[in-house]
C-alpha positions as a LaTeX table, in Angstrom:
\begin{tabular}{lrrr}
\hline
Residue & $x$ (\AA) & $y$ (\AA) & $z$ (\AA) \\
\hline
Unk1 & 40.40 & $-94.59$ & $-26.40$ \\
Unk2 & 44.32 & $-93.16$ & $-26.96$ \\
Unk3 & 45.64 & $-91.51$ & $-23.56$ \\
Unk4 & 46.24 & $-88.48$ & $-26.04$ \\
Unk5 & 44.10 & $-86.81$ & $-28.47$ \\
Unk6 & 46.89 & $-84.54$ & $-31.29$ \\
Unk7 & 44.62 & $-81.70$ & $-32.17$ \\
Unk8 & 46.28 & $-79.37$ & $-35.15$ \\
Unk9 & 44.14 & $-76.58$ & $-36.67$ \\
Unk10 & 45.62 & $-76.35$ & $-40.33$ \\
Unk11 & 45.12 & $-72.84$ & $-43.10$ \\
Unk12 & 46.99 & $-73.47$ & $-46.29$ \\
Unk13 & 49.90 & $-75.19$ & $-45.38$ \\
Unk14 & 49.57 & $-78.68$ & $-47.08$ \\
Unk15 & 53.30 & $-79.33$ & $-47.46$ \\
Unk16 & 54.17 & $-78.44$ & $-43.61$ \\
Unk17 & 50.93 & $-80.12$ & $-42.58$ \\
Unk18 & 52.72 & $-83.12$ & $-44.24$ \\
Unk19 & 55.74 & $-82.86$ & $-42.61$ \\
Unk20 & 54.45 & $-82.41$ & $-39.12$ \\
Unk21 & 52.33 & $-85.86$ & $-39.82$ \\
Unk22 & 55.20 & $-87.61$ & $-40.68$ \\
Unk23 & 56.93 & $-86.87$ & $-37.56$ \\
Unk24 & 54.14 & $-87.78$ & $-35.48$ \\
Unk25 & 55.42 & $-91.63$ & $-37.43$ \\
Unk26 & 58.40 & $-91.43$ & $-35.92$ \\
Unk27 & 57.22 & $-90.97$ & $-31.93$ \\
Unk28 & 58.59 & $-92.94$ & $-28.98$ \\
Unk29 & 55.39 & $-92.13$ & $-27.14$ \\
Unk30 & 52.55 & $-94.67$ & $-29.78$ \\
Unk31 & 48.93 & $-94.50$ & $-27.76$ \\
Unk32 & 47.65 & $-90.98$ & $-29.08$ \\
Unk33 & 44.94 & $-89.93$ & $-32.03$ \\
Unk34 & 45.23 & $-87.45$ & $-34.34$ \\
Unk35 & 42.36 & $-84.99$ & $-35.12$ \\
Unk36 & 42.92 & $-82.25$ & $-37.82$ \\
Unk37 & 40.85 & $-78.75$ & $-38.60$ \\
Unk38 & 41.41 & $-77.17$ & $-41.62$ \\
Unk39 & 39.84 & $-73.70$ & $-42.92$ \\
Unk40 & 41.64 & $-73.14$ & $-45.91$ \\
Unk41 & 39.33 & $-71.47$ & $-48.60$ \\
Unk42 & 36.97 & $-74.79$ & $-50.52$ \\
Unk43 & 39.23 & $-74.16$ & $-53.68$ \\
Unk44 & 42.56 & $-74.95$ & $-52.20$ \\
Unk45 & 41.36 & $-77.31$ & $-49.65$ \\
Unk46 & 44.14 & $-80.23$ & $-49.40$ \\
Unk47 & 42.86 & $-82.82$ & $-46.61$ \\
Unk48 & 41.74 & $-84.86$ & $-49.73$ \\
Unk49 & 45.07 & $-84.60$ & $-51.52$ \\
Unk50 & 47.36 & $-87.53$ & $-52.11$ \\
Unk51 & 49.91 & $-86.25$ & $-49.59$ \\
Unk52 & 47.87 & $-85.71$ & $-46.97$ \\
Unk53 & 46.26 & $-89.01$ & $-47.69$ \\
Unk54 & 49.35 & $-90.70$ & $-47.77$ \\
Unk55 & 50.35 & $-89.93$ & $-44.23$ \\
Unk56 & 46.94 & $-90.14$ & $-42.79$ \\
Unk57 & 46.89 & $-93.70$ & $-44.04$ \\
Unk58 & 50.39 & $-94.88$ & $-42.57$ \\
Unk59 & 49.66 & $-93.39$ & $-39.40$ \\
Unk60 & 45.91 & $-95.70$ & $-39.63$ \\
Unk61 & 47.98 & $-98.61$ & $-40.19$ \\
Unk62 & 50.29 & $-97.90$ & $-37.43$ \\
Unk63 & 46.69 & $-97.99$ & $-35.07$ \\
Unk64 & 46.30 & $-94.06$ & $-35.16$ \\
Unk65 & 42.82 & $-92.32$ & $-35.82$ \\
Unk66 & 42.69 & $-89.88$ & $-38.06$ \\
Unk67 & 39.66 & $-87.49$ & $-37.96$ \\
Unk68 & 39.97 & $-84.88$ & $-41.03$ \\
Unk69 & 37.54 & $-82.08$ & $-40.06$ \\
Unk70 & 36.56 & $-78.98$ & $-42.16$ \\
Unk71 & 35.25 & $-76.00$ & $-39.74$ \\
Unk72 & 34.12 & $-72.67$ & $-41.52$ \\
Unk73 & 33.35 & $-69.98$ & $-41.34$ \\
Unk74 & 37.06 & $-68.39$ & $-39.43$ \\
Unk75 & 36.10 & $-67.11$ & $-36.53$ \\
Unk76 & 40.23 & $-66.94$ & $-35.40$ \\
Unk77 & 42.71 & $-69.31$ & $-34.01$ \\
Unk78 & 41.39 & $-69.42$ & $-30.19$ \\
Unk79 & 37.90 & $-70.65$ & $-31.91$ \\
Unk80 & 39.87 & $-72.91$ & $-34.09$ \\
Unk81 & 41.52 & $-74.65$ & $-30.86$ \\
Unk82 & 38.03 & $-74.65$ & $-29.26$ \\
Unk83 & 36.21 & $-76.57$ & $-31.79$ \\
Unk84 & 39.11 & $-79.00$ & $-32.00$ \\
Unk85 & 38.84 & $-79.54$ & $-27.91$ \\
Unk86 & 35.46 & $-80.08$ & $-28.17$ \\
Unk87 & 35.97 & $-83.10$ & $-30.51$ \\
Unk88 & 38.75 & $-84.69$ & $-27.88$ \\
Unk89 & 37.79 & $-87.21$ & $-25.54$ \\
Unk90 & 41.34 & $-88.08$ & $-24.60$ \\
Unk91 & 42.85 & $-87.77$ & $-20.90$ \\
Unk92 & 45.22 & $-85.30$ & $-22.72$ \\
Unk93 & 45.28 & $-83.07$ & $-25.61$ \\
Unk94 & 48.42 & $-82.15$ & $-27.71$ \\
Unk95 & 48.13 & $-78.31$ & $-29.46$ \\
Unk96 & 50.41 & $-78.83$ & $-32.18$ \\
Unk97 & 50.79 & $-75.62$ & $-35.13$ \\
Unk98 & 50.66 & $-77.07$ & $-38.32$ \\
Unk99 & 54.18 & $-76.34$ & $-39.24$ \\
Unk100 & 56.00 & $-78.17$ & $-36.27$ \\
Unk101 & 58.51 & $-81.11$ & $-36.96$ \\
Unk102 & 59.08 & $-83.18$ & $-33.16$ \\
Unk103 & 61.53 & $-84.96$ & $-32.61$ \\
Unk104 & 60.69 & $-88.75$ & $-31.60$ \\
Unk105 & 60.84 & $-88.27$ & $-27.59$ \\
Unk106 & 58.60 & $-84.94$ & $-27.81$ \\
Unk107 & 55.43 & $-86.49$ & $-27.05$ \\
Unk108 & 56.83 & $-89.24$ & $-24.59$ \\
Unk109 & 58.25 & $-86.72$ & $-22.24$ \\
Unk110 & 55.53 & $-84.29$ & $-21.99$ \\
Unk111 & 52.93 & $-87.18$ & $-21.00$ \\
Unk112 & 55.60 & $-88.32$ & $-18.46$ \\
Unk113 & 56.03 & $-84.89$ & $-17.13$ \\
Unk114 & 51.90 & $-83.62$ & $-17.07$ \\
Unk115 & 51.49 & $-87.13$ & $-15.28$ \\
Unk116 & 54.18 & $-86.41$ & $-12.85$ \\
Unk117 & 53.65 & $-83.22$ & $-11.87$ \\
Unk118 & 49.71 & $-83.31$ & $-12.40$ \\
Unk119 & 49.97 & $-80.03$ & $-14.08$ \\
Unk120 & 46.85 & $-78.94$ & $-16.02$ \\
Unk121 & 49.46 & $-77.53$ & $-18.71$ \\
Unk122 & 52.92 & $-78.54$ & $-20.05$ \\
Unk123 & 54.57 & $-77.08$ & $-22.84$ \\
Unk124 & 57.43 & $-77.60$ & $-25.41$ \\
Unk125 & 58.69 & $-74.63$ & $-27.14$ \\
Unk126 & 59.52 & $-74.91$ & $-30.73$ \\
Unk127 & 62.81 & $-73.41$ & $-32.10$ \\
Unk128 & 62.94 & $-71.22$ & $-35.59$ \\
Unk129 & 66.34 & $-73.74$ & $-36.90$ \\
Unk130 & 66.98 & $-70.82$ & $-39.38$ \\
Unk131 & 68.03 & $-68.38$ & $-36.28$ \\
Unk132 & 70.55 & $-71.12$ & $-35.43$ \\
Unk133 & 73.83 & $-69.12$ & $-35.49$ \\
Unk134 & 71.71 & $-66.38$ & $-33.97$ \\
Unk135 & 72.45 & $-66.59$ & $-30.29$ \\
Unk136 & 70.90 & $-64.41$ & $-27.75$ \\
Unk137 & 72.32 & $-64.89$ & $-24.08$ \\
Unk138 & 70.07 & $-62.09$ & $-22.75$ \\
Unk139 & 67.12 & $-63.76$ & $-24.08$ \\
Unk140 & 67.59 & $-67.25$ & $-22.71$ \\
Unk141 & 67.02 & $-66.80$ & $-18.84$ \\
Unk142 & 64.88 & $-69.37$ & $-17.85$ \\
Unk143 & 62.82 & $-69.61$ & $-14.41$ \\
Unk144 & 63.48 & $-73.07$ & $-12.93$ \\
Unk145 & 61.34 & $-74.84$ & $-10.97$ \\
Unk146 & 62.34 & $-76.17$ & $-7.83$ \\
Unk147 & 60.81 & $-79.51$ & $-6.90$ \\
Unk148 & 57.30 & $-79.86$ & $-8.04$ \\
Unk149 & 55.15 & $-77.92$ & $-10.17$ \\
Unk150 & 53.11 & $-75.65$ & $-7.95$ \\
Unk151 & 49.92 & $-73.20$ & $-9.27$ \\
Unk152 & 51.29 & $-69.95$ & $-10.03$ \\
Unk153 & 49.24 & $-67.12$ & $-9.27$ \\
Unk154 & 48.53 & $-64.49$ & $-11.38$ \\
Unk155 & 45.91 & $-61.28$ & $-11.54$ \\
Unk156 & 45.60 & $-58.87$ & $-14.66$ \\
Unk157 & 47.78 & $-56.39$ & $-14.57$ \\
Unk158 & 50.97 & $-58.77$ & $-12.81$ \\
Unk159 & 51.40 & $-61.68$ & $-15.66$ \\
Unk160 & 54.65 & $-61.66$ & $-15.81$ \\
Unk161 & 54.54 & $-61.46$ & $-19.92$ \\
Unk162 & 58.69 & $-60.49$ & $-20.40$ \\
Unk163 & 59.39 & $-64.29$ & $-20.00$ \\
Unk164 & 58.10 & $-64.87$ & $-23.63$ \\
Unk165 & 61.67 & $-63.77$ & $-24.74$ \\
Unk166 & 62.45 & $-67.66$ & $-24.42$ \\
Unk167 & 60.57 & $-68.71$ & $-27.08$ \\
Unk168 & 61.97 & $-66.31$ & $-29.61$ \\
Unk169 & 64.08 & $-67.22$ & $-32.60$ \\
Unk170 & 66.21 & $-70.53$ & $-31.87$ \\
Unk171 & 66.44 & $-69.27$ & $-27.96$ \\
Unk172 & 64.03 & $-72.97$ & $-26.89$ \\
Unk173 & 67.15 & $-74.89$ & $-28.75$ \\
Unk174 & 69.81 & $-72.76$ & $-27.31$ \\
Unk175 & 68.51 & $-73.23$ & $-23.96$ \\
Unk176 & 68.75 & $-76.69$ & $-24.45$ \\
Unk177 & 72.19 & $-76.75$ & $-25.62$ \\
Unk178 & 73.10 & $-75.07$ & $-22.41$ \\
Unk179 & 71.31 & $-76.83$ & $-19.30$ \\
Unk180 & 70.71 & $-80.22$ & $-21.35$ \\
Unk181 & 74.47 & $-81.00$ & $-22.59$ \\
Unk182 & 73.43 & $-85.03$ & $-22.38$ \\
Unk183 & 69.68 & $-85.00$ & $-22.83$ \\
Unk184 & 67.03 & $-85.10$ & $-20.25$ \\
Unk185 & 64.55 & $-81.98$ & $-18.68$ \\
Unk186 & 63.98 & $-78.87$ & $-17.24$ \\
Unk187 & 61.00 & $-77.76$ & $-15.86$ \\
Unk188 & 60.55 & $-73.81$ & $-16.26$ \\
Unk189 & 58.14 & $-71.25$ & $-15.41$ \\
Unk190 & 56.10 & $-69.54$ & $-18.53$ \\
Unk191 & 53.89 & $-66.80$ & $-19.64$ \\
Unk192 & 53.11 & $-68.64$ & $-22.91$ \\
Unk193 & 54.72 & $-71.64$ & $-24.83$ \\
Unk194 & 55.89 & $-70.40$ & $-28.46$ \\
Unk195 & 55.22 & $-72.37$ & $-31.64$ \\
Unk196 & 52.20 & $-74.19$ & $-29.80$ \\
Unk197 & 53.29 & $-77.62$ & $-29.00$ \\
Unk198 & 50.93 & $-77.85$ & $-26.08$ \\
Unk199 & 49.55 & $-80.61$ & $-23.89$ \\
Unk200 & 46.60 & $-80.09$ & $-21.38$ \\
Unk201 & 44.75 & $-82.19$ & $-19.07$ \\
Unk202 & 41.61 & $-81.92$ & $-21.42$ \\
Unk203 & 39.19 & $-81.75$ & $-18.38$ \\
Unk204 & 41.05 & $-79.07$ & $-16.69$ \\
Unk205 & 40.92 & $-76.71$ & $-20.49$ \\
Unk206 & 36.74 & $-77.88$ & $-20.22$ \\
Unk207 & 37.07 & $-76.49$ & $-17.11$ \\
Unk208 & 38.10 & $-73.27$ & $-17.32$ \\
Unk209 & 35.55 & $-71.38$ & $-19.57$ \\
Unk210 & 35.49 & $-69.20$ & $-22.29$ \\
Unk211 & 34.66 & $-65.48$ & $-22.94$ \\
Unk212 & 32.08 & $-64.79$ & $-25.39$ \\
Unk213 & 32.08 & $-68.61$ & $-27.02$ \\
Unk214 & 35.24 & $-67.43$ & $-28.81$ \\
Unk215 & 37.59 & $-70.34$ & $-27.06$ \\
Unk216 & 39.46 & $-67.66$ & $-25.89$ \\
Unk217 & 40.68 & $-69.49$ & $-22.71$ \\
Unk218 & 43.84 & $-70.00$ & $-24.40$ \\
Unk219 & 44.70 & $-66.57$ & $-24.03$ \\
Unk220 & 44.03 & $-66.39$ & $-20.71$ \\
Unk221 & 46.98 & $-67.78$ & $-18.31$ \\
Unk222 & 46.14 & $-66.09$ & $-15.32$ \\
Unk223 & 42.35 & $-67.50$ & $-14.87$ \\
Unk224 & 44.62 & $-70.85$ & $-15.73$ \\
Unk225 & 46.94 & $-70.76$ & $-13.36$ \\
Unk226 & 44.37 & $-70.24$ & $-10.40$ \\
Unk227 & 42.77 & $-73.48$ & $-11.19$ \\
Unk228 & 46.15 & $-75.57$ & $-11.94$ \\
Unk229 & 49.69 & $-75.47$ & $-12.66$ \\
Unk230 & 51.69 & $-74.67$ & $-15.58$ \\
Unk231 & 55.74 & $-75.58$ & $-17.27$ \\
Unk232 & 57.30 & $-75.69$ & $-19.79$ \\
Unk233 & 59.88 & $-77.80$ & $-20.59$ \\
Unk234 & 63.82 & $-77.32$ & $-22.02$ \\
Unk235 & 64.66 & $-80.95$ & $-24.11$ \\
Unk236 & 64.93 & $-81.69$ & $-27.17$ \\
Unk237 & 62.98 & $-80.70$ & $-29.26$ \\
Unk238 & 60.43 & $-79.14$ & $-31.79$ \\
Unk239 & 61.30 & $-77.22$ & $-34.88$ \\
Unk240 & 59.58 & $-74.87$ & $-36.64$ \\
Unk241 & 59.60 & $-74.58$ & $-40.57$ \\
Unk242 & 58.91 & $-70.95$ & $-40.03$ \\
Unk243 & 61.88 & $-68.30$ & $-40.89$ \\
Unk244 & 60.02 & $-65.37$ & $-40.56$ \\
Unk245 & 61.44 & $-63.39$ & $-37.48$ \\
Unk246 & 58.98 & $-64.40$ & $-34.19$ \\
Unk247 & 60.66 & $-61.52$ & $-31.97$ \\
Unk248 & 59.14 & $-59.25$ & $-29.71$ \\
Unk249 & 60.75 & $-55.94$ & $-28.20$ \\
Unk250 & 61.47 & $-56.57$ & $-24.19$ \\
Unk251 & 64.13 & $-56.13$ & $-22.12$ \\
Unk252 & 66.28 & $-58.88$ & $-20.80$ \\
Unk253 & 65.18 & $-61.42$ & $-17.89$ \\
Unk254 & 66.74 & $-62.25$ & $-14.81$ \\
Unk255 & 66.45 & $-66.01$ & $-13.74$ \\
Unk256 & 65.05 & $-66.74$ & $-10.28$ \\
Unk257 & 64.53 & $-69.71$ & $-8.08$ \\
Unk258 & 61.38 & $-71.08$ & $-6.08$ \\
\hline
\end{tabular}
């Protein structure tokens, strides 16, 4: 059994899908599987293409499972993330979106980090490389932790949602750029981890429960964060092949310290 289980839910995006596989190649971090979900409509269905098959079968050969799953009807993206949790068996999960390109340290760093700090959730926010030259100062306050990882509490109603500025645009990479000028990382303080490069203690995401049988404990940070502790992390880094604009309207963030 790999110490990490990849889990990527995938909807008509066979050429990103591709990239994002062949990336995984090029990781630091080698003792993870890879297990795939796709609901794209029968007719343009792709996890039997040649491309797709192409990567899947380097990544075999480099000692990598591959599990190609089809799961229909939709039912949404939480369910989508469910299902694929329920096929793990790995000490950790990785939520990767299917149009993510990591870097070869990604993975490495967030196992070293989830081990160190015991956290039941680490994340890596991706940055929109088309929003490069598109710097926003009053978006990139980040909330450092000081010393270790602690639970955070939260109650609906107080979830401190304005810090999800971070993960807008190329803010993740700009951050990086700033506090990271020779590498390395910073532990940070989140509402939610944009682009979905995720990892989880799977037993602690078991744990937690779901509303309706709709998987919807994703959404839900604050019934998290009573049970365990959360980061994310500024290093470098995850793309995103998106250009579309990811922005929401909020007004700037102060940073404090623990």
């Amino acid at each position: 059994m790999a110490k990490v289980d990849v889990l990527i839910p995938t909807y008509r995006r066979k050429t990103s899908l591709c990239m994002q596989l062949s990336s995984l190649l090029g990781q630091t971090f080698t003792d993870f599987d890879v297990t795939i979900s796709d609901q794209t409509p029968e007719q343009e269905c792709y996890l039997e293409s040649i491309e797709v098959g192409a990567v899947a079968a380097a990544l075999r050969y480099h000692g990598h499972r591959v599990t190609l799953l089809r799961h229909v009807p939709r039912r949404g993206l939480a369910e989508q993330r469910q299902f694929l949790l329920e096929q793990a068996s790995a000490p950790f999960v990785q939520y990767l979106d299917d149009d993510l390109l990591l870097e070869p340290k990604v993975i490495g760093r967030m196992v070293a980090v989830i081990e160190e700090e015991r956290c039941g959730f680490v994340g890596c926010p991706a940055a929109g490389l088309g929003y490069h030259d598109d710097v926003r100062p009053h978006q990139q306050c980040i909330e450092p932790w000081r010393g270790h990882v602690t639970p955070e509490p939260m109650v609906p109603g107080a979830i401190p949602w304005g810090r999800h500025v971070v993960n807008s645009a190329a803010n993740p990479l700009h951050i990086a750029e700033r506090v990271l000028p020779d590498g390395g990382i910073v532990r940070y303080r989140v509402a939610w981890v944009g682009g979905t490069c995720c990892m989880t203690a799977r037993s602690c995401s078991m744990s937690v429960g779901s509303d309706s049988g709709t998987g919807s404990r994703w959404n839900t940070p604050a019934r998290r964060s009573r049970r365990s502790c959360c980061c994310s992390i500024a290093t470098e880094g995850v793309a995103s092949s998106r250009l579309a604009p990811t922005t929401l309207a909020s007004p700037p963030l102060s940073p404090t310290a623990r």
